[in-house]
VMD Tcl script that draws the C-alpha trace (Angstrom):
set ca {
  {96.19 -18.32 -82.01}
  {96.19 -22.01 -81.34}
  {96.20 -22.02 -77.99}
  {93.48 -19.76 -77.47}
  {91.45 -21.62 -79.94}
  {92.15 -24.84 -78.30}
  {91.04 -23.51 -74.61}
  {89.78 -26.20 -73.21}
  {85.81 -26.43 -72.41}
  {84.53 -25.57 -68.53}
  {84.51 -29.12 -66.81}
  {81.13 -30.77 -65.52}
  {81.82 -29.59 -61.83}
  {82.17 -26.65 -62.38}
  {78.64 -26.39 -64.25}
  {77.11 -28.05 -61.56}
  {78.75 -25.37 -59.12}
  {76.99 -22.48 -61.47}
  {73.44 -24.01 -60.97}
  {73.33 -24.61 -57.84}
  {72.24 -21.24 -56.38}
  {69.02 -21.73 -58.48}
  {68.42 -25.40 -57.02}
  {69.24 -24.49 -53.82}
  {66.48 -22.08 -53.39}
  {63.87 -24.00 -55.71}
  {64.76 -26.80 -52.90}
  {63.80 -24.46 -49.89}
  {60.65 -23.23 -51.89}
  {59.40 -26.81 -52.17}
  {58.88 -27.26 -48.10}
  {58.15 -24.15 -47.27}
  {55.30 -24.30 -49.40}
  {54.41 -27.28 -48.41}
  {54.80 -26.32 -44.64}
  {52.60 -23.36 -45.35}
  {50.21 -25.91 -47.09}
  {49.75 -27.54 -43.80}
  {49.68 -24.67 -41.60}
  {46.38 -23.53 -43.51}
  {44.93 -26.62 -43.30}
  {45.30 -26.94 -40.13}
  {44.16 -23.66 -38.63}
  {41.18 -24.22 -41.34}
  {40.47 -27.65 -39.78}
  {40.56 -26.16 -36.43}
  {38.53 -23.19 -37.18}
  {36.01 -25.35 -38.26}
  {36.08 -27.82 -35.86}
  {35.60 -24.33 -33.44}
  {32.87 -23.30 -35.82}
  {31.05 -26.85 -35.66}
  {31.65 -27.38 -31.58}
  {31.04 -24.09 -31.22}
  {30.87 -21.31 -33.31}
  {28.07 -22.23 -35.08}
  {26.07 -21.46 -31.28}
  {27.46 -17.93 -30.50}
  {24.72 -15.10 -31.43}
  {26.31 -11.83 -31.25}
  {25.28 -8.47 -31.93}
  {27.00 -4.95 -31.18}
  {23.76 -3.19 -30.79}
  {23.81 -2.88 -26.87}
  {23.91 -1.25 -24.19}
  {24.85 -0.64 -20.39}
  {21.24 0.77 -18.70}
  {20.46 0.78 -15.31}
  {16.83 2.20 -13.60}
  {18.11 5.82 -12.93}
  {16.16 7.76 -10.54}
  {15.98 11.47 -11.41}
  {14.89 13.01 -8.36}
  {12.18 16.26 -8.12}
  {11.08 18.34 -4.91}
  {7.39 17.69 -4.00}
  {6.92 20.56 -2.48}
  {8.01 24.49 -3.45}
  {10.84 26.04 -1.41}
  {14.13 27.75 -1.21}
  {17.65 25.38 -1.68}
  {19.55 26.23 1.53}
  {21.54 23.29 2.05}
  {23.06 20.60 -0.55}
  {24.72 17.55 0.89}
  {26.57 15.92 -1.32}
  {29.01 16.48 -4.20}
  {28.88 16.02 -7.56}
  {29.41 12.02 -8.68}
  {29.51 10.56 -4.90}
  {28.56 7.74 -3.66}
  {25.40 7.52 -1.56}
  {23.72 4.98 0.53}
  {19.36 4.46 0.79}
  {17.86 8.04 2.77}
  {20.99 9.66 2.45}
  {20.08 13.99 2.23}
  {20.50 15.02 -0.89}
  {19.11 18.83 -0.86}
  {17.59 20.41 1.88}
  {14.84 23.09 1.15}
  {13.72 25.95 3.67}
  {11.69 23.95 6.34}
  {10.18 27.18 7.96}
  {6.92 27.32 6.56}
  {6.20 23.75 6.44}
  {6.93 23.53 10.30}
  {4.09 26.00 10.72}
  {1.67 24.74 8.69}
  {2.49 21.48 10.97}
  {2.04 23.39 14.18}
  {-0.98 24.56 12.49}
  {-2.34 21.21 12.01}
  {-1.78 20.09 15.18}
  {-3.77 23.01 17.10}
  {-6.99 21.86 15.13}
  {-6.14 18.60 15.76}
  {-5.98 19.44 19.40}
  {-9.56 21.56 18.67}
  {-11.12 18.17 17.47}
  {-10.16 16.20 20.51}
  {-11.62 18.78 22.76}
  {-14.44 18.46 20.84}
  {-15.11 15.23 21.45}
  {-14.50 15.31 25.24}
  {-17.17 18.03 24.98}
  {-19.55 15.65 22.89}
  {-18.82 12.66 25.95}
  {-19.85 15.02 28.51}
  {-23.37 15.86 26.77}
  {-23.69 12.40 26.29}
  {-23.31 11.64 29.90}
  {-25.48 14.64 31.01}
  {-28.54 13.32 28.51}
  {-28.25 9.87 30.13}
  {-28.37 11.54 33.63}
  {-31.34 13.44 32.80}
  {-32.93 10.27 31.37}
  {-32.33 8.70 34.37}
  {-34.04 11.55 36.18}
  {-37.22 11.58 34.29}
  {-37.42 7.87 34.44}
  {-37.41 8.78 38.28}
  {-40.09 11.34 37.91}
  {-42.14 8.81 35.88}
  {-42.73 6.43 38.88}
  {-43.08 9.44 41.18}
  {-45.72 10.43 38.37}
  {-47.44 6.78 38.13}
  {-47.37 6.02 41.75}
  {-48.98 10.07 42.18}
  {-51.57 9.04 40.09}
  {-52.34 5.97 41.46}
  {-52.49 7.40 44.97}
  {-55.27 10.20 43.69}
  {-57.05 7.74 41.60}
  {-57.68 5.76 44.48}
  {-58.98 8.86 46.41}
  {-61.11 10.17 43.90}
  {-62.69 6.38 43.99}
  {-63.05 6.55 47.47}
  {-65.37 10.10 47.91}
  {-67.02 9.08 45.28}
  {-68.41 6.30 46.44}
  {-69.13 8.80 50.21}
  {-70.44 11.33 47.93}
  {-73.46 9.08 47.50}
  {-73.74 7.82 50.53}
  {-73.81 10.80 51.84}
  {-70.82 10.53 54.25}
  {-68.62 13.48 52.74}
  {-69.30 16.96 51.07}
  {-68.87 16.89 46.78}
  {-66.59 19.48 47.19}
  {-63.72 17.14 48.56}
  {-65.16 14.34 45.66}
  {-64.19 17.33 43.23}
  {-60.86 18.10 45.27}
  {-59.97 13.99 45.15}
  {-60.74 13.82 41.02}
  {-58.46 16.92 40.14}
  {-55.84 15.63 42.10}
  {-56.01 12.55 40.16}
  {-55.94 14.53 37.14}
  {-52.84 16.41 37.55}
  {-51.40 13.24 38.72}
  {-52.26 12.30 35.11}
  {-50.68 15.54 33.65}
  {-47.54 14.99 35.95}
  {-47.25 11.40 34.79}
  {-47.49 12.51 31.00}
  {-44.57 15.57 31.60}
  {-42.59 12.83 33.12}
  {-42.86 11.05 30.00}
  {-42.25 13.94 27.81}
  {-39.11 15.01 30.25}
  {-37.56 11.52 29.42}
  {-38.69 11.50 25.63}
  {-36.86 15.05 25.52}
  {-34.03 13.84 27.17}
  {-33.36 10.44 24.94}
  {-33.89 13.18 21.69}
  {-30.65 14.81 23.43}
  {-28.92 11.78 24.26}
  {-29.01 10.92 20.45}
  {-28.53 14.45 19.29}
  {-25.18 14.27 22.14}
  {-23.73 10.73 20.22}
  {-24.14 12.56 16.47}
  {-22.33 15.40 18.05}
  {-19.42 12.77 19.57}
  {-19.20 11.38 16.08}
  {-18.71 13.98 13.85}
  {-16.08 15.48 16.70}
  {-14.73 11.94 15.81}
  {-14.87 12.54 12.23}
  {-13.57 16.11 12.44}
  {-10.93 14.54 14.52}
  {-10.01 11.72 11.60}
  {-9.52 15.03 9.05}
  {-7.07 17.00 11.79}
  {-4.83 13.64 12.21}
  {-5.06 13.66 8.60}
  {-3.99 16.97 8.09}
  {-1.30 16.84 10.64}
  {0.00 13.44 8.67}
  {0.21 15.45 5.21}
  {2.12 18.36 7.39}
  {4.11 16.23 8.40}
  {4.77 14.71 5.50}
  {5.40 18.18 3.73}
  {8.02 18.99 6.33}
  {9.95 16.04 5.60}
  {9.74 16.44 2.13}
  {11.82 19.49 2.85}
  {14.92 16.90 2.73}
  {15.44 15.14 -0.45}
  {17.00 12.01 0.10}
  {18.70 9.12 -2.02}
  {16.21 6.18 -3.07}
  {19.03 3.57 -3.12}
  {22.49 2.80 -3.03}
  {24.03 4.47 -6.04}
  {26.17 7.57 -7.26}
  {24.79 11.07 -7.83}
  {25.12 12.79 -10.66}
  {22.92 15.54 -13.26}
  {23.03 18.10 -10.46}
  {21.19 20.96 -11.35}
  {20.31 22.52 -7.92}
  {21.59 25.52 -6.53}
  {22.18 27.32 -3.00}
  {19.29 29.89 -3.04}
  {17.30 28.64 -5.54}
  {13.46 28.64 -5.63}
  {12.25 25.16 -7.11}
  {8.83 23.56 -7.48}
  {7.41 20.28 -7.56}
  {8.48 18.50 -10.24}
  {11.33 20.60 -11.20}
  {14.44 18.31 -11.83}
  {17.48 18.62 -9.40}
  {19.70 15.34 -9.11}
  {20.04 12.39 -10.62}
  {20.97 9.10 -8.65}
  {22.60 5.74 -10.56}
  {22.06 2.74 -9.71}
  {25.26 0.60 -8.07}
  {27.30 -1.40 -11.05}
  {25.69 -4.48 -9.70}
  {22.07 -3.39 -10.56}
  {23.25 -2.08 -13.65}
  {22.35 -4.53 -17.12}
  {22.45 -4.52 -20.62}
  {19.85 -4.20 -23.35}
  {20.91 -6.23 -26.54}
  {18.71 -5.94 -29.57}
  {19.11 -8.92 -31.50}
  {18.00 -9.45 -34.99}
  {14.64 -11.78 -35.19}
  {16.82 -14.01 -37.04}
  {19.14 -14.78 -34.10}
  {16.26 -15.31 -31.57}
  {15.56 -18.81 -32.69}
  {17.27 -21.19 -29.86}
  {17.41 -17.63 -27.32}
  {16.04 -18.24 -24.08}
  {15.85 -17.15 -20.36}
  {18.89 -18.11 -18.32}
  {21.98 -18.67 -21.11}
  {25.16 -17.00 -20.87}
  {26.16 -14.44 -21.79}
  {29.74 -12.70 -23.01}
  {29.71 -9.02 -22.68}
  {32.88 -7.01 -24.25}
  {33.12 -3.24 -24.45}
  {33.76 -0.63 -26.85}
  {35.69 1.30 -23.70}
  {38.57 -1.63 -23.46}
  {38.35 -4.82 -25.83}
  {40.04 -6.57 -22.86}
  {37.84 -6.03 -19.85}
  {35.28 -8.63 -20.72}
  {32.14 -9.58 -17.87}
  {29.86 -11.99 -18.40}
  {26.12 -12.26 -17.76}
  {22.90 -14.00 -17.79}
  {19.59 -13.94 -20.45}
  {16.99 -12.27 -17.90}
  {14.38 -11.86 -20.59}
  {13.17 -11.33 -24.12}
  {10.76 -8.03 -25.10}
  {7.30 -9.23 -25.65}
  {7.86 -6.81 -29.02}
  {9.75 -5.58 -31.46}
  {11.89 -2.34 -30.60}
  {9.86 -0.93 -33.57}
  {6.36 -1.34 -31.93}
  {7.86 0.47 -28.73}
  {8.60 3.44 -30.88}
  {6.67 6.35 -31.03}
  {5.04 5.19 -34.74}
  {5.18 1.97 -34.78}
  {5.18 1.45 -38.92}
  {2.01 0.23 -40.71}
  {2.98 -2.45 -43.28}
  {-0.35 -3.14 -43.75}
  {-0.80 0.14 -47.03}
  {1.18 0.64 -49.60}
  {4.72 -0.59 -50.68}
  {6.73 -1.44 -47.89}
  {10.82 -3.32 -47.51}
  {10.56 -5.74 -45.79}
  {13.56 -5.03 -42.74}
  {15.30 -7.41 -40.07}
  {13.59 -6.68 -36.88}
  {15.12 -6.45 -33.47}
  {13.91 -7.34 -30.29}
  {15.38 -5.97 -27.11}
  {17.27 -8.56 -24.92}
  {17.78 -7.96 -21.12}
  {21.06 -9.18 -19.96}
  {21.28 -9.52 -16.01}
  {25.21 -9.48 -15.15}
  {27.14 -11.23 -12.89}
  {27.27 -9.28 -9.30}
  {31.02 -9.74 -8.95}
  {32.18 -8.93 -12.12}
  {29.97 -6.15 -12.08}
  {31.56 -4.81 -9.24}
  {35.17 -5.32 -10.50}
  {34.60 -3.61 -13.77}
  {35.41 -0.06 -12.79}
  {34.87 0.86 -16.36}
  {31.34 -0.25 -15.94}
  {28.32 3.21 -16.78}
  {24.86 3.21 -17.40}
  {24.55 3.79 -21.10}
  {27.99 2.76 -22.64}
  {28.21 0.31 -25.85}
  {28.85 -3.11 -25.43}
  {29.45 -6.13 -27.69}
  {26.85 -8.98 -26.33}
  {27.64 -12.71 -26.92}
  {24.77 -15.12 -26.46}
  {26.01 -19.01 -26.34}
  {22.55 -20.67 -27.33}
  {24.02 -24.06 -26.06}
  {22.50 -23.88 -23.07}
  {22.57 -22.71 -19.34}
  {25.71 -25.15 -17.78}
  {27.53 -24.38 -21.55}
  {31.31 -23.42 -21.12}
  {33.21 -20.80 -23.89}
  {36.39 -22.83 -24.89}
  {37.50 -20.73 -27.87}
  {39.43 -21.50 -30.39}
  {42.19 -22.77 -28.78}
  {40.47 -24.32 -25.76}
  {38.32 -26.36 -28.91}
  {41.25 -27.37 -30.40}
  {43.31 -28.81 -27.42}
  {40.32 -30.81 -26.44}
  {40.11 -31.92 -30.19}
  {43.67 -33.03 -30.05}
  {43.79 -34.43 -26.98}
  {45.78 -32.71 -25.15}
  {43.05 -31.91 -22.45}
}
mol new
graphics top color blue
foreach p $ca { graphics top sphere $p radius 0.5 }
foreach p [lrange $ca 0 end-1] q [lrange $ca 1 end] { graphics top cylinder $p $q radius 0.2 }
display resetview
């Protein structure tokens, strides 16, 4: 009993060994959290030194979009699909064929054209030669006017003459009344002379009219044969720019008339651009020529970059088909947006084979300026610690 009453107590060591689990972690706690401390103020104090260099600038909105000016193409004339030339989603070059409609009855119609067109030119060789014929007949009775006057002239001077003999007595008053009837139908010859030419300038003018409405008539033909022309050619429906076809709704043997849709042609990805419709609120410091960071929904990673083109003169909403009317009534008051055009960079464009008219895009607007460079987080915080 005594000597397990007098065990002896545990000694001081070996207390100290017992609590020192407890300490030890309580002193790896204390750093750690301290560390961590740090850490968070640190990536706080960079975040806002990002936010103040640069953050702070960015206006970004998710509302956009890839668009490009797609050309849906339509026949302009009626006619039978015998002949399509490409396939669906190809690439095309500027007056490439497209579809080829039944040229048959538009190369008659030319023919046609060009036999009245041929009509009218014969026509007016006709009209020269009247003219010439007039002037030749002019020429004629000017001739038979001086034959006429100097006629006349000739009998007057003989009817002058037997008068005066009549009353002398020295010739017979039947050759005084020969003498003055000759002189009268010298007279009468000069005045048909005179009517001959007047006659002939009336048909000289009435020959020119004639040349000029062959002329005229002529101007229709060569206009007719140009729209025949034009007709036939429209038989081929060609591409209106570089760019890749697509929407194909034409088929071999089909009938189709003007207007009708048939293909669809896309614009290369360097004409393509991007609409961004910013909230009014974000427009402040936006203008023409800034930068532009364009991410999309299609890969995160493949990020292009662009230009500010332009700004809408309006709000999307005033674009719409009813604009609203704010003006009666109760209204709630809403953000508006106004479309941004974003012109991209040709090369990048080009690269970005995920790049289609009408996908979504994340847009990125630094308001800095035109020459400003995107560090980034870590780029801002480098140059804040100097080691840039």
């Amino acid at each position: 009993m005594n000597a397990v009453s007098e065990k002896p107590n545990a000694a001081p060591e070996e207390k100290i060994s017992l609590r020192n689990p407890q300490s030890r972690r309580r002193s790896l706690r204390m750093p750690l959290r301290v560390g961590g401390a740090l850490v968070v103020l640190i990536g706080l104090s960079l975040a806002g030194n990002w936010w103040f260099k640069e953050g702070r600038w960015i206006e970004s909105t998710d509302n956009a979009y890839v668009q490009g000016d797609i050309a849906v193409l339509s026949p302009r004339i009626d006619g039978n699909v015998i002949r399509i030339d490409v396939a669906d989603n190809q690439m095309v070059k500027a007056g490439d064929p497209l579809i080829t409609l039944d040229p048959a009855d538009w190369q008659a119609r030319l023919d046609q054209a060009k036999g009245t067109r041929d009509e009218a030119a014969a026509a007016i060789a006709t009209a020269q030669r009247q003219v010439e014929q007039a002037r030749t007949a002019i020429a004629l009775a000017d001739a038979g006017i001086d034959q006429a006057q100097a006629e006349l002239t000739r009998a007057a001077a003989d009817a002058g003459r037997t008068g005066a003999l009549v009353g002398q007595g020295w010739t017979s008053r039947q050759a005084n009344d020969t003498a003055v009837a000759a002189a009268r139908k010298a007279e009468a010859a000069l005045a048909s002379a005179r009517a001959q030419k007047a006659s002939s300038q009336d048909s000289l003018a009435v020959a020119q009219a004639q040349v000029d409405q062959a002329k005229a008539k002529l101007v229709t033909a060569d206009s007719a044969v140009k729209l025949a022309q034009n007709n036939l050619d429209y038989t081929v429906i060609r591409a209106p720019f570089d760019g890749v076809v697509g929407n194909r709704a034409a088929q071999l043997g089909q009938h189709v008339q003007p207007g009708q849709q048939l293909i669809a042609v896309t614009p290369r990805a360097d004409h393509l651009f991007v609409v961004a419709n910013f909230k009014e609120t974000q427009l402040r410091r936006m203008v023409a020529g800034q930068k532009v960071t364009l991410t999309p929904d299609i890969d995160s990673g493949q990020t292009i970059t662009g230009r500010v083109a332009s700004l809408a003169p309006a709000t999307g909403a005033l674009f719409s088909l009813l604009p609203p009317e704010n003006a009666t009534g109760n209204f709630t008051k809403v953000v508006q947006r106004v479309p941004v055009k974003i012109q991209l960079d040709p090369g990048e464009a080009n690269a970005a084979h995920w790049l289609r008219a009408g996908l979504s895009v994340t847009a990125e607007v630094d308001t800095r300026g035109p020459n400003a460079q995107r560090e980034g987080l870590l780029g801002a915080s480098a140059a804040t610690l100097g080691l840039r």
